[in-house]
C-alpha positions in Angstrom: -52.6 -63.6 -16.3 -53.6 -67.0 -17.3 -50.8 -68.6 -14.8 -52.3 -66.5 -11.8 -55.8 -67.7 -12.7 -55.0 -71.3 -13.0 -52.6 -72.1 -10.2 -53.0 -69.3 -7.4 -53.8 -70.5 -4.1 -57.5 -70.3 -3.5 -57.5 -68.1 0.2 -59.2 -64.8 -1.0 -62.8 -66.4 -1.1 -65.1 -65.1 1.7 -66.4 -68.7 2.9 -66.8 -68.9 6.7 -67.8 -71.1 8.7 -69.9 -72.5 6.1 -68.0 -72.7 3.0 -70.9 -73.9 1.0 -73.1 -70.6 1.0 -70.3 -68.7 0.4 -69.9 -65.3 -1.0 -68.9 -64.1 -4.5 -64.8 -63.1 -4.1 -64.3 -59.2 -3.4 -61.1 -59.4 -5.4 -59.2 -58.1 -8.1 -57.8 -60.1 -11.4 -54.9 -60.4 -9.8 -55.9 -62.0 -6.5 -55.5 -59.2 -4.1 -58.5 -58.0 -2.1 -59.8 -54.2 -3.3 -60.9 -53.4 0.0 -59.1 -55.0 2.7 -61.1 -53.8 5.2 -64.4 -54.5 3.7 -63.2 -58.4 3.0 -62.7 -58.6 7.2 -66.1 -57.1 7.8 -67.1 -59.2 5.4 -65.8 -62.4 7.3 -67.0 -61.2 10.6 -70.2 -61.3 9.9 -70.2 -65.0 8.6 -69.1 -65.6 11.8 -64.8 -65.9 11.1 -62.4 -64.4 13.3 -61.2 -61.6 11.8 -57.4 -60.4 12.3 -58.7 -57.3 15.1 -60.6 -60.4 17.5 -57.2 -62.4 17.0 -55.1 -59.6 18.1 -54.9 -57.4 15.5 -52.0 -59.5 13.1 -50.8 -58.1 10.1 -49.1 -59.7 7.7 -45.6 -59.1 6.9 -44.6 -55.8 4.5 -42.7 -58.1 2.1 -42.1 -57.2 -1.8 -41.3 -58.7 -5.4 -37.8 -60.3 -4.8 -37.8 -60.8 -1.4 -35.9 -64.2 -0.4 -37.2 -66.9 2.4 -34.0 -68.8 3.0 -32.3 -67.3 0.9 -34.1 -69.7 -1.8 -37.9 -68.7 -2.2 -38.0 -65.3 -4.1 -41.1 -63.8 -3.8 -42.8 -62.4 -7.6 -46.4 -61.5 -7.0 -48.7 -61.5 -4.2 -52.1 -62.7 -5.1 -54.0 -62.6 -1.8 -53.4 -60.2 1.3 -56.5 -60.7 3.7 -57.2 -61.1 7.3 -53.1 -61.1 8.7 -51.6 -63.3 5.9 -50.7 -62.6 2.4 -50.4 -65.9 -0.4 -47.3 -65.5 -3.3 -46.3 -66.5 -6.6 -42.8 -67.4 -6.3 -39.7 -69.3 -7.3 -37.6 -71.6 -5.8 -34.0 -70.8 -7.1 -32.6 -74.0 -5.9 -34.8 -76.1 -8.2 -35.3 -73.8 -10.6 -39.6 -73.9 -10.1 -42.3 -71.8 -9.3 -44.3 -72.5 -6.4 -46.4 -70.8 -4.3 -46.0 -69.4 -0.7 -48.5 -68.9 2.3 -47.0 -66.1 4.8 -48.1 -64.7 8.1 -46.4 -63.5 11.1 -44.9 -65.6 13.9 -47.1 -64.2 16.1 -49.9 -64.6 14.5 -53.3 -67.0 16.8 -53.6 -69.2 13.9 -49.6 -69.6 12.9 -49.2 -72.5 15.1 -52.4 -74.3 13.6 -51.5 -73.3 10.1 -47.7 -75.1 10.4 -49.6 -78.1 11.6 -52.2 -78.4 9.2 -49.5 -78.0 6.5 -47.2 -80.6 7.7 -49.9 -83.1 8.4 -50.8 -82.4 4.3 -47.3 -83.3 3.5 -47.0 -86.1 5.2 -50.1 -87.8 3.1 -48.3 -87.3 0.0 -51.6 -88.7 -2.5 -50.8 -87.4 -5.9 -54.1 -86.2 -5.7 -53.9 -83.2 -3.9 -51.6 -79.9 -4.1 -48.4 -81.1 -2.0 -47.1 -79.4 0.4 -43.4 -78.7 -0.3 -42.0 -77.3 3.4 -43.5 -75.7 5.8 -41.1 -73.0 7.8 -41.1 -70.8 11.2 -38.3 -68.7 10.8 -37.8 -65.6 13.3 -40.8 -63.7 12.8 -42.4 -65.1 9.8 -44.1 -68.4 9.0 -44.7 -69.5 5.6 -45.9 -72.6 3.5 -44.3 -74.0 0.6 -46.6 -75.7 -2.1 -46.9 -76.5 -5.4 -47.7 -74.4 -9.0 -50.0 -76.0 -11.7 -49.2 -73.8 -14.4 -50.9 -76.1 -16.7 -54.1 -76.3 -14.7 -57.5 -74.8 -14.8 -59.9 -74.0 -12.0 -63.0 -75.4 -12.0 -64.8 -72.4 -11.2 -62.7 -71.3 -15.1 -64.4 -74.2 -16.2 -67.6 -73.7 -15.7 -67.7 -69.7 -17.0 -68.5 -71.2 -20.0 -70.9 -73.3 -19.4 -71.9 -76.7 -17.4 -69.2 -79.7 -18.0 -69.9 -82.5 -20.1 -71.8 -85.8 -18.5 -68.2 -87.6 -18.5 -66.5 -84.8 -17.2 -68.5 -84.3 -14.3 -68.0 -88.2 -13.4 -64.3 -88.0 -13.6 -64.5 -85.0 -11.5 -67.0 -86.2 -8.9 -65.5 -89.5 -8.9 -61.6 -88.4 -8.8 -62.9 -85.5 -5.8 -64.7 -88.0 -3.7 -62.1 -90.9 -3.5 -59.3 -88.3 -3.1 -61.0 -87.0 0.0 -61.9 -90.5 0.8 -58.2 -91.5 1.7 -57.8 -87.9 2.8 -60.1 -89.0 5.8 -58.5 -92.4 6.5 -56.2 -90.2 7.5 -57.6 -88.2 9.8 -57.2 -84.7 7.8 -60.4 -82.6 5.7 -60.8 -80.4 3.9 -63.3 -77.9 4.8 -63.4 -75.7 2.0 -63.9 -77.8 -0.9 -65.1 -75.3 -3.2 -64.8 -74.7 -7.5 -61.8 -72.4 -6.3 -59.8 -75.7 -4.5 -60.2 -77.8 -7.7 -58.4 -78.2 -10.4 -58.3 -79.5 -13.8 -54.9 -80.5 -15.5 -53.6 -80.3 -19.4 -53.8 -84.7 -19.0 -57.9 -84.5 -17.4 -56.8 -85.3 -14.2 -58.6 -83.6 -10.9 -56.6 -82.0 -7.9 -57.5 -80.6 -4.9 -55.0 -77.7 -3.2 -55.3 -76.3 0.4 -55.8 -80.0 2.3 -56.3 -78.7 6.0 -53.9 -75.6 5.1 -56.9 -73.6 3.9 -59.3 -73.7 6.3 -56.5 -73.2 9.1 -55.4 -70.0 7.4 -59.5 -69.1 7.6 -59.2 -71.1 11.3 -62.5 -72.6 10.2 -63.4 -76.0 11.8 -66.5 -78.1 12.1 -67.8 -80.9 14.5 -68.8 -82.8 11.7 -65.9 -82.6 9.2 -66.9 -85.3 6.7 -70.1 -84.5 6.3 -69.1 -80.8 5.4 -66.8 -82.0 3.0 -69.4 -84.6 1.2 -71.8 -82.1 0.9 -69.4 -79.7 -0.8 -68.5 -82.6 -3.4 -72.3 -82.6 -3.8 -72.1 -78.8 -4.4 -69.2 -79.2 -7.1 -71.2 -82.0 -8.5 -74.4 -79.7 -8.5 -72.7 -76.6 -10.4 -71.1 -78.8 -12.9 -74.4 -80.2 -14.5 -76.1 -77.4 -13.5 -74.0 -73.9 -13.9 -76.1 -73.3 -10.7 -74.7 -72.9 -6.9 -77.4 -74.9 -5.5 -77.8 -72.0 -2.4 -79.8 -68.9 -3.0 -76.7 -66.1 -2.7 -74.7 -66.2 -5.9 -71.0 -67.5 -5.3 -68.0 -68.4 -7.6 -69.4 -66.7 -10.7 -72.5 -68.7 -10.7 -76.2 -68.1 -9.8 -77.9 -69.4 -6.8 -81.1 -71.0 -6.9 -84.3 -69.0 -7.5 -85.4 -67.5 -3.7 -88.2 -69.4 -1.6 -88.0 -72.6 -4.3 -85.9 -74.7 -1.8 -82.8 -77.2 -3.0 -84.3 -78.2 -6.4 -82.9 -82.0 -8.3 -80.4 -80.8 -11.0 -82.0 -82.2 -13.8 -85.3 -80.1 -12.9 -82.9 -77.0 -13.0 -82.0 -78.2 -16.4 -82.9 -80.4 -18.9 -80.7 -83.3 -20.5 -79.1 -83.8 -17.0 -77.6 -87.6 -16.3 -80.3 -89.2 -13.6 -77.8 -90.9 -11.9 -75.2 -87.5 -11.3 -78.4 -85.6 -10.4 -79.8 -88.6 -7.7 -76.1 -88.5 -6.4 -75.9 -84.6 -5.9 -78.4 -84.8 -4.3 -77.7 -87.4 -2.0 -74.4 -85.8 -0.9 -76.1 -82.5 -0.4 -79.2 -83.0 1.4 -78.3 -84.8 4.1 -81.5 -83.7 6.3 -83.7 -86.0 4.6 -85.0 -84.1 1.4 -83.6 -86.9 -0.7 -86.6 -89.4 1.0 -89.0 -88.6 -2.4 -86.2 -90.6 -4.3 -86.2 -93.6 -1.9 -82.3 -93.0 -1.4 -80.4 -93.1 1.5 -78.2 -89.8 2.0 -74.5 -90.0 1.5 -72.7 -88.2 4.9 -69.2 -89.1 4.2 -66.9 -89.2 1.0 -66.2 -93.2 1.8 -70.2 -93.7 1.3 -70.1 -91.0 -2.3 -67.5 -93.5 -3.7 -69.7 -96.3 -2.6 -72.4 -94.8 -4.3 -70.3 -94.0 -7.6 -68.9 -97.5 -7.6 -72.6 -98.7 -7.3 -73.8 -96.2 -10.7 -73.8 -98.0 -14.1 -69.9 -96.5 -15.5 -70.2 -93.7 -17.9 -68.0 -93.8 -20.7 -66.2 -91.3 -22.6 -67.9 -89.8 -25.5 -66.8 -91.6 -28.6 -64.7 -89.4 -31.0 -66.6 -87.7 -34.1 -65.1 -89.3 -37.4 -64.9 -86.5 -39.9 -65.5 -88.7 -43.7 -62.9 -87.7 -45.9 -63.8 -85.5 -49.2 -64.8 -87.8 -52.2 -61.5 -88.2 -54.3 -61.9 -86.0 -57.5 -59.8 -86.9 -60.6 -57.7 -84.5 -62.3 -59.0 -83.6 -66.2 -56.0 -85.5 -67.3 -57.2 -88.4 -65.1 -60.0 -88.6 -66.7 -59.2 -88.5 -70.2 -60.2 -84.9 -71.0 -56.5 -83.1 -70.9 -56.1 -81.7 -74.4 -59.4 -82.3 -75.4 -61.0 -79.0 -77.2 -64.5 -77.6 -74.9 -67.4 -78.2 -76.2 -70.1 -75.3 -77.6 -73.1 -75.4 -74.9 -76.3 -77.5 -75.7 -73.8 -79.4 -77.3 -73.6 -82.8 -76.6 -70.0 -84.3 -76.6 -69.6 -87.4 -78.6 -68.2 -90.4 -76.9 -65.0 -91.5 -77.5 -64.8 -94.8 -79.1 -62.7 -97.4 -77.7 -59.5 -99.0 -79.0 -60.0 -101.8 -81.6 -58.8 -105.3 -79.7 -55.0 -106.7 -80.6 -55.9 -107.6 -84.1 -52.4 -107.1 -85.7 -49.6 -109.3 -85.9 -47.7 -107.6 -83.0 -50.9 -107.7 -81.0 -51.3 -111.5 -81.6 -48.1 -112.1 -80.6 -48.0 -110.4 -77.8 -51.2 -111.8 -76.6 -49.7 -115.6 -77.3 -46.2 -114.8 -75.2 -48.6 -113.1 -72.2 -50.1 -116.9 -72.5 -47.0 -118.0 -72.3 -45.8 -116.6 -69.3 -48.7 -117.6 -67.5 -48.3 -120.8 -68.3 -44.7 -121.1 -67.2 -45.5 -119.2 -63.8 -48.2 -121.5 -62.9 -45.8 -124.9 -63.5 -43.2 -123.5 -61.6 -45.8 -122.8 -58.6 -47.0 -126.2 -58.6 -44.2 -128.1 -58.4 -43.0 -125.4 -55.6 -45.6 -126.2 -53.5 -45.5 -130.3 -54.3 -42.0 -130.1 -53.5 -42.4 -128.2 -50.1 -45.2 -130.3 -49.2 -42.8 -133.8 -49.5 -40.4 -132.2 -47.3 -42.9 -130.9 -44.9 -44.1 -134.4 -44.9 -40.3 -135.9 -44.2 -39.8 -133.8 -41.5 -43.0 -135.2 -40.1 -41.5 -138.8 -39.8 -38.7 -137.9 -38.2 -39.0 -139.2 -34.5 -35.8 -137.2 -33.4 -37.1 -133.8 -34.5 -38.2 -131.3 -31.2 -41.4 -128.9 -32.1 -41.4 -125.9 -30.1 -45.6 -124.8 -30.1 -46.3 -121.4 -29.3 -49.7 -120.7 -27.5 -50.2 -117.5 -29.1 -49.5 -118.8 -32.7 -52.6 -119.5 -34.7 -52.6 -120.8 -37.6 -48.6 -120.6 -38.0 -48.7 -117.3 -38.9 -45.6 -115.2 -38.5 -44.5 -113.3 -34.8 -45.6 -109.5 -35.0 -42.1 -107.5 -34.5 -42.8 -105.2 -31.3 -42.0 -101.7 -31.2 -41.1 -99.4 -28.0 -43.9 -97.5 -26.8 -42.8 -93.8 -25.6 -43.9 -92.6 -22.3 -45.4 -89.7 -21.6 -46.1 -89.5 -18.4 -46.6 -91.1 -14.7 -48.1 -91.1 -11.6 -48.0 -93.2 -8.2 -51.6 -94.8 -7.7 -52.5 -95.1 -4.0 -55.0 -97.8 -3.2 -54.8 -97.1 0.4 -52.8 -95.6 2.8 -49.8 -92.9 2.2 -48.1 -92.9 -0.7 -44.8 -94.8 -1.7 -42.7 -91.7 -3.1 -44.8 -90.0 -6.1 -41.9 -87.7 -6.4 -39.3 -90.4 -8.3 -42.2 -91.4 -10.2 -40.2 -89.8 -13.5 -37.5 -92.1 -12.6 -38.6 -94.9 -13.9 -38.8 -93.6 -17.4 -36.0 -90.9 -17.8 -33.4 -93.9 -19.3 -31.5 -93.8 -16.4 -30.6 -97.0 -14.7 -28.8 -95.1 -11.9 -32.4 -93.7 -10.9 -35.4 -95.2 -9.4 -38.8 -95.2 -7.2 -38.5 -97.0 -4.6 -41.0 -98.0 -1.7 -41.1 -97.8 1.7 -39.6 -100.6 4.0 -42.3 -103.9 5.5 -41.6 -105.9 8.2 -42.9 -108.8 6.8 -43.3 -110.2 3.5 -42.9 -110.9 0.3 -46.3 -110.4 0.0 -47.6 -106.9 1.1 -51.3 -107.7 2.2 -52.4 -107.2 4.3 -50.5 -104.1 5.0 -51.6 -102.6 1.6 -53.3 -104.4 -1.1 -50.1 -103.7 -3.2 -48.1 -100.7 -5.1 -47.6 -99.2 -8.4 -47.3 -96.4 -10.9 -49.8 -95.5 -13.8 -48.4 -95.1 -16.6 -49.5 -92.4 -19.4 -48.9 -94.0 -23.4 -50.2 -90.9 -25.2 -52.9 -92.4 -26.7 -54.1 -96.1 -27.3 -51.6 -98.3 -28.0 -51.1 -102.6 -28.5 -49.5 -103.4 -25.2 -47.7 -107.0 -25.7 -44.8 -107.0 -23.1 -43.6 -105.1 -20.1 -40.1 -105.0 -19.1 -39.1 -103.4 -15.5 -35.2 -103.0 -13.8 -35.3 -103.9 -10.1 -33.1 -102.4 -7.7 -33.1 -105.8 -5.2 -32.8 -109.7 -5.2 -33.8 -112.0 -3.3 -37.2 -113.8 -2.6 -39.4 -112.9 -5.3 -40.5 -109.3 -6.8 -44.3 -110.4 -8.6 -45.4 -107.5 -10.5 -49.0 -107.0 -12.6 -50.0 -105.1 -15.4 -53.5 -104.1 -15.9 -55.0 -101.5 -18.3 -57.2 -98.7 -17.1 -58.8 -95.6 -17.9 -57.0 -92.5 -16.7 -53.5 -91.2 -14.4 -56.2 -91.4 -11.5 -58.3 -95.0 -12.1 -61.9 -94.2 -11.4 -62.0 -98.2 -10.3 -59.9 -100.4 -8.0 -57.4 -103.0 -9.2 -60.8 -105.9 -9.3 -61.6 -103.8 -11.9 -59.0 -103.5 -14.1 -58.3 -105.7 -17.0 -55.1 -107.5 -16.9 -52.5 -107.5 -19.5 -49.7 -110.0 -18.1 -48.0 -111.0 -14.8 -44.8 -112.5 -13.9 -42.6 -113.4 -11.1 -38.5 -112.6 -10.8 -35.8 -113.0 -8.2 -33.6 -111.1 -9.9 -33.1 -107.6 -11.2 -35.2 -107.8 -14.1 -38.7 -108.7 -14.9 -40.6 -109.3 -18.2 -44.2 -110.1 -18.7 -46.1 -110.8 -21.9 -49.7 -110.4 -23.0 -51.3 -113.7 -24.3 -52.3 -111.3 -26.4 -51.9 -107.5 -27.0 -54.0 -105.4 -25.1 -54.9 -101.6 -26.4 -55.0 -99.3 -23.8 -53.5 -95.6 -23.0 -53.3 -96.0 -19.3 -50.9 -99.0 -17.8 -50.7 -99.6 -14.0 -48.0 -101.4 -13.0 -49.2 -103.2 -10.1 -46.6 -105.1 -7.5 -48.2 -107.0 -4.5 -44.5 -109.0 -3.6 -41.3 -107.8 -2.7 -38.3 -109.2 -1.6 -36.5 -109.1 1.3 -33.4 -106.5 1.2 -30.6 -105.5 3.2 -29.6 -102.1 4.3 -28.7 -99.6 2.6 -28.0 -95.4 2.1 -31.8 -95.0 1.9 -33.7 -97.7 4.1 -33.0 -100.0 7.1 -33.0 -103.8 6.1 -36.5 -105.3 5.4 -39.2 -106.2 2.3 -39.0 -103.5 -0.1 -38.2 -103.2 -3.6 -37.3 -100.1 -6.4 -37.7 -99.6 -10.1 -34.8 -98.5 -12.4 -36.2 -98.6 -15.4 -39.7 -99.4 -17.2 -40.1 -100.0 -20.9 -43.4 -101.2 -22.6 -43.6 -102.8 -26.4 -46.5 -103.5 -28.5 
């Protein structure tokens, strides 16, 4: 049960046209409407076509282990509303669950569906559910997607109360630049709601149903970025709130109180960040109610991420330290093992102390204890005179070579490094599409016969200005020294120069200026190393390469400037 909560599609909401007053879900724990009829009516009269106006489509009469192509076999159907039905299911081939959109060939909004889901794919941002195929076959159309088994809806989130001032930046941040480059692309969203976004195990945000969503619903809008920024100002409202800022209740929270009007969060609640409340508001009352706080209103998700990068950074909480319980000594610790208990009110006499050495063992014992000392301190000093004439020898010698180490002080001895273990990875997208987030694991899984690799440039080495530059974050565990990066290239030839910064998640709530760098270096070969003047500690590494070399052809792409990663290995 706690899989179908986490990682079903969201389709079984009752949106509309206007997906941010939208109506509590008419649907069972499992994800399948109770009254299918009453869920169309429903729609109808928030102004959706229902399946009767687009000629009366149903969806397909499919079961548990049914088999798309002969690979996808259906498990459990979580939504069946309004001529499609959505799927649990697994693909066989790759051994996965994944989820499945199906409606009927013939359905009015099949054609528009397939579009919006191959459109999604091609973005491929890390950010969002990906689309994993998208199908007409015969009579049936489906979409192939992703399964977060690990993840949590946000609306799961907030049951229990609103998130913490962090966590709402992360997700307000993470939200708006994801549908930021979303945009840039020409594709929205239109029903960002807390059923579309998702929290995983590692903290990071993503967003499922990209364009697919809203085509199943065949919802559109003349105005599509400002729907979606004001339903990132919704998301932001409800965290810090535990309130849908609308009147109706929706997604297991309350509305606003009738006739009071849209209300600053942190007058619905006290201890609410002034910043997150100013910036709700800004992305939700774009009509001008936002003119008592002398702010401008925020109508796309490019001018929220302006407005985040603008805020003074919130930092994560700092973690409690528990003191450790006083160390109590044992009775025989302290003396009292053996000893017979005393008679109460009775005082127990204190034990006298052992006379000094006086015998004649004691004396001379004391006198070879002198002795020793003695001995140990000549043989010291004439150590240390002794090193110091040779030191001073060596000196003189005009044919000697020094080697100096910058990162030597005071001659002390080089730290011995240590491999830090991977635990994770994902491809950071500073703009544009994405190199190829699914070989991200490549670089770690000590393989040398695997890799990422990025797409092909006609010119070069540098990048810019086709894109700022690629890379990979890189998840540690926890905070660890960072001293040296080592990286396995695929290619030769020019020069690869690669970066390493540390930042502060899988999904960097800043861009690269940002960032603080750890080291750099330069190769023409097929390996790189780059060492920290000193270590850095960090949890997050991006590994940041803004020049490639020039390659030739091979099995995966034409000749060009382009450049792939065997292996990565980080020491500290």
């Amino acid at each position: 049960m706690a899989e179908r909560s986490t990682a079903a599609v969201d389709v079984a909401d009752n949106s509309g046209d206007e997906p941010l007053t939208a109506e509590a879900d008419q649907s069972t724990a499992d994800g399948v409407a109770n009254n299918r009829e009453r869920d169309t009516d429903s729609d109808e009269a928030q102004g959706n076509p229902t399946s009767e106006e687009s000629g009366k489509a149903s969806p397909p009469e499919l079961h548990s282990g049914h088999k798309l192509a002969r690979r996808y076999r259906l498990e459990e159907c979580v939504t069946r509303l309004d001529g499609f039905s959505s799927w649990r299911a697994v693909d066989e081939k790759l051994r996965r669950a994944v989820g499945v959109h199906l409606l009927p060939a013939d359905h009015p909004r099949a054609r528009s569906v397939l579009a919006a889901a191959r459109s999604s794919a091609l973005l491929g941002d890390p950010r969002f559910v990906q689309v994993l195929d998208a199908v007409e076959d015969n009579d049936l159309v489906y979409v192939v997607h992703e399964w977060l088994p690990d993840a949590t809806e946000l609306t799961a989130l907030l049951a229990s109360g609103p998130l913490e001032v962090y966590d709402a930046y992360q997700m307000v941040s993470q939200v708006s630049s994801a549908m930021a480059a979303a945009h840039r692309e020409g594709l929205a969203h239109l029903r960002l709601n807390p059923n579309a976004v998702l929290r995983t195990s590692t903290g990071q945000w993503r967003i499922r149903g990209l364009a697919v969503n809203a085509a199943l619903r065949g919802i559109s809008s003349d105005t599509p970025q400002r729907t979606d920024t004001e339903a990132i100002g919704a998301l932001l409202y409800a965290t810090l709130t535990q309130r849908w800022p609308y009147e109706s209740d929706a997604y297991g929270l309350a509305g606003l109180p009738k006739d009071l009007g849209l209300i600053p969060p942190d007058q619905v609640r006290a201890g609410v960040h002034r910043g997150l409340s100013e910036l709700a508001m800004r992305a939700l009352a774009n009509d001008g109610a936002t003119a008592s706080r002398h702010e401008s209103p925020c109508t796309t998700p490019e001018e929220l991420v302006k407005a985040i990068g603008e805020m003074p950074r919130i930092r994560p909480p700092e973690p409690a330290y528990t003191a450790p319980p006083q160390y109590q000594h044992t009775a025989y610790q302290q003396g009292a093992y053996g000893r017979p208990t005393p008679h109460p009110g009775v005082t127990p006499p204190v034990p006298t102390p052992p006379p000094p050495l006086q015998s004649r063992t004691g004396k001379a014992l004391k006198w070879s204890v002198s002795a020793l000392l003695i001995a140990a301190l000549g043989l010291g000093s004439w150590q240390l005179a002794d090193a110091l004439m040779e030191r001073g020898g060596k000196a003189d010698d005009p044919n000697r070579t020094q080697t100096v180490d910058g990162n030597d002080k005071n001659d002390e001895q080089t730290r011995p490094v240590k491999p830090i273990t991977v635990h994770g990875a994902q491809e950071y997208v500073a703009s544009g599409s994405a190199q190829a987030p699914q070989d991200v694991a490549n670089t770690y899984d000590a393989d040398t016969s695997t890799f990422w690799r990025t797409k092909k440039y006609n010119e070069g080495p540098r990048l810019a200005p086709y894109k700022p530059g690629v890379g990979i974050v890189y998840d540690l565990g926890s905070p660890q020294d960072v001293s040296t990066a080592s990286i396995g290239l695929r290619y030769t030839g020019d020069h690869t120069t690669v970066h390493f910064y540390a930042t502060d998640s899988l999904t960097p709530s800043t861009g690269v200026d940002g960032m603080k760098e750890i080291a750099s270096a330069t190769t023409t070969g097929t390996s790189l190393t780059a060492k920290a003047s000193k270590p850095v500690k960090t949890r997050y590494v991006l590994l940041w390469m803004t020049d490639v070399p020039n390659a030739p052809a091979d099995g995966y792409s034409n000749a060009g400037y382009k450049q792939a990663i065997t292996d990565v290995t980080f020491k500290g």
